[in-house]
C-alpha positions as CSV (number, residue, x, y, z in Angstrom):
1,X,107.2,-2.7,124.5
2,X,108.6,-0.8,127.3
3,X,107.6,2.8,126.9
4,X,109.6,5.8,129.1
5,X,108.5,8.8,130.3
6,X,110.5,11.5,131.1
7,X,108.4,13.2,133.4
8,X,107.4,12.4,137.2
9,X,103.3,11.2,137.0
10,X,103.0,12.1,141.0
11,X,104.4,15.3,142.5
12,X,104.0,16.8,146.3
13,X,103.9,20.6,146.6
14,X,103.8,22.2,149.6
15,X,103.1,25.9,149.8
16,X,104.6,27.4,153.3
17,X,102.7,31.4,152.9
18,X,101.2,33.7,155.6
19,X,99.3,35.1,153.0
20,X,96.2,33.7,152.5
21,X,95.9,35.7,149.1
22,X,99.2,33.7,147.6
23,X,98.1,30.3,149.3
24,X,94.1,30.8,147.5
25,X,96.3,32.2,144.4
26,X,98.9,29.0,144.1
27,X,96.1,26.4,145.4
28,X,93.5,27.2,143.1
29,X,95.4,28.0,140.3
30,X,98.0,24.9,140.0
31,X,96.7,22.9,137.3
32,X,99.1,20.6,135.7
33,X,99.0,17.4,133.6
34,X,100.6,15.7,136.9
35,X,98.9,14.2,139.6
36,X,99.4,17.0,141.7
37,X,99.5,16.4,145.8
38,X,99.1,20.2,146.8
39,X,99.2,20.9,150.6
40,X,99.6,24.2,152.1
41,X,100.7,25.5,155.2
42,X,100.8,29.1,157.0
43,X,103.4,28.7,159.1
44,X,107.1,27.2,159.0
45,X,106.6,25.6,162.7
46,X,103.8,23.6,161.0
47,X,105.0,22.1,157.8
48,X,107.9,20.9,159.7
49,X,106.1,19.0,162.1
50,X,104.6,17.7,159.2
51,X,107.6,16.8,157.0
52,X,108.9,15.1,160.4
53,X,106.3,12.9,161.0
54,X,105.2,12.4,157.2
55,X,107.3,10.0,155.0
56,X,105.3,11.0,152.0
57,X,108.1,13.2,150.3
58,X,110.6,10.3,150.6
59,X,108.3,8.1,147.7
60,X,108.3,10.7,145.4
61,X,109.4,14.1,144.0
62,X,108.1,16.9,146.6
63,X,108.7,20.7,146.1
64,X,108.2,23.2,148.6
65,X,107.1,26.4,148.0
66,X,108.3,28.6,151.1
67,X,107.3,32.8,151.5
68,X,110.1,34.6,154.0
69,X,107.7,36.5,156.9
70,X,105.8,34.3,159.3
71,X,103.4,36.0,162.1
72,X,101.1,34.2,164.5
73,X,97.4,35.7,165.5
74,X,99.4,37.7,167.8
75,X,101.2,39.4,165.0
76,X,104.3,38.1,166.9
77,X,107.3,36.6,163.8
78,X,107.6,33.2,163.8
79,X,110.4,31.4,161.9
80,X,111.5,33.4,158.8
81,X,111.7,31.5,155.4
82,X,115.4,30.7,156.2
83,X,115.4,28.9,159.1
84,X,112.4,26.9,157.5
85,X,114.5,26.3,154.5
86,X,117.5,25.2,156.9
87,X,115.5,22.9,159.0
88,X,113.8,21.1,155.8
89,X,117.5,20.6,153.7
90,X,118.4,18.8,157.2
91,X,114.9,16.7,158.2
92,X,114.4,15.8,154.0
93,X,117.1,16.8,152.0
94,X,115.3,15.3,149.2
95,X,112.5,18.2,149.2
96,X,113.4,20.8,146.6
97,X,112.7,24.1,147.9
98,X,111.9,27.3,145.7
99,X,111.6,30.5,147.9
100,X,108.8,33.1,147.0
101,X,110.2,36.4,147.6
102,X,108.4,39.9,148.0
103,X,110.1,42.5,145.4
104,X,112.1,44.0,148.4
105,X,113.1,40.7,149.1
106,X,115.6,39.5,146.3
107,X,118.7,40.5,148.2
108,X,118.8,37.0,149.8
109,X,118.1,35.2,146.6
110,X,121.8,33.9,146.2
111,X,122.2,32.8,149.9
112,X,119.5,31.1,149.7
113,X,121.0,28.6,146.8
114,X,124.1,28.1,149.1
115,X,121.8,27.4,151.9
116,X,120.1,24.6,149.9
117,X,117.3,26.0,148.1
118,X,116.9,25.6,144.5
119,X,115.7,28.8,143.2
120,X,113.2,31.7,144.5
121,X,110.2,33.3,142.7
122,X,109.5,36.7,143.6
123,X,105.5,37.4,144.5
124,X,103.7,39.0,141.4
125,X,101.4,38.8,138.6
126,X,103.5,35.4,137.8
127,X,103.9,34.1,140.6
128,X,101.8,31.3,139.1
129,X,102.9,30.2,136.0
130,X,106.9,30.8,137.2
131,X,105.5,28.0,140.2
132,X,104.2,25.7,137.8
133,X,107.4,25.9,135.0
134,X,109.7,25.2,138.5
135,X,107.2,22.0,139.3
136,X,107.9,20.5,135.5
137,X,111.1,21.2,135.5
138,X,112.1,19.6,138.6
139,X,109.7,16.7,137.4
140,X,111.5,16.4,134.4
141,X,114.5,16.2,135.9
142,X,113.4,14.0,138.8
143,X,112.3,11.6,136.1
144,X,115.9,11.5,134.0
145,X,117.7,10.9,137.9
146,X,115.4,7.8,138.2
147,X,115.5,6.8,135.0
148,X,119.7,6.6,134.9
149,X,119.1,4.9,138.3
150,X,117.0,2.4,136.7
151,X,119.2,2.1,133.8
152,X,122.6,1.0,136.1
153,X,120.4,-1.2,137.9
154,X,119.6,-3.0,134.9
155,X,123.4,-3.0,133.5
156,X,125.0,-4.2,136.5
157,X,122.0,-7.1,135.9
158,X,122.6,-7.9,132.6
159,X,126.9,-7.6,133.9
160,X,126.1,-10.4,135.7
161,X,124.1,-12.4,134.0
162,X,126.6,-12.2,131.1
163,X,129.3,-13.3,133.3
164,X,126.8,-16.1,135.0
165,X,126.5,-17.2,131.3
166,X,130.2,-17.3,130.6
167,X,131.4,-19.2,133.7
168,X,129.0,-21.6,133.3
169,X,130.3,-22.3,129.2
170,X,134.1,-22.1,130.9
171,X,132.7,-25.0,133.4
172,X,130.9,-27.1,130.2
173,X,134.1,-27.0,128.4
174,X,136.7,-27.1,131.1
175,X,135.1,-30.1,132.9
């Protein structure tokens, strides 16, 4: 009996945050009935090196998490949340990205969706259920994309089977 889930059973998220309050928060608080590959990373510089020279978010759905302000240990900025987001829609388009936001941030919440991104989540008390409904949602509908995939794959094979099957009755009864 073939039995379909509609729900992605592996998911990458990466947590891009200066803040090592949000990254504890998110990392120790993101329980889900997924197998949940959480990585986290405190600057923009670092998580794409690693989405360059990873291949791990091509294999399955991957959601990044990204916060807006970077700083180094010199309190000097790094790359803002932006150009992070920019420089991940062009190395892994594939990555869905959901921008955290601080409350005086919002203004850039519908620039950021024609810059890629496919939502933001503003930094408060709910921070981490609003990051967990993103995660099923997107799993969800990762799952439905692969499962239409899946299901042209197998009409195009049963297309040509069927007309496999009918050429070769045409041949028994033409020859």
């Amino acid at each position: 009996m073939c039995q379909f889930t509609y729900t992605s059973k592996k998911v990458n998220v990466y947590v891009v945050e200066y803040s090592p309050e949000y990254l504890k928060l998110l990392e120790s608080n993101f329980k889900l009935p997924l197998k949940v590959n959480f990585r986290s990373f405190v600057t923009g510089e670092k998580f794409i090196n690693f989405i360059t020279e990873s291949k791990e978010w091509k294999h399955r759905l991957s959601v990044a998490f990204i916060g807006y302000n970077f700083f180094d240990e010199y309190n000097r900025t790094l790359m803002n949340g932006l150009e992070v987001l920019e420089s991940v829609k062009k190395i892994a388009p594939s990555v869905e990205v959901v921008m955290m936001s601080n409350p005086n941030e919002v203004e850039y919440g519908g620039y950021i969706k024609k810059m890629g991104a496919y939502d933001y989540v503003l930094k408060d008390e709910n921070l981490v259920d609003r990051a967990k409904n993103f995660v099923l949602m997107l799993s969800g509908n990762y799952a439905i994309r692969v499962y239409k995939k899946n299901v042209k794959v197998l009409l195009i094979l049963w297309i040509i089977s069927f007309a496999i099957l009918l050429a070769a009755i045409l041949y028994i009864f033409l020859f």
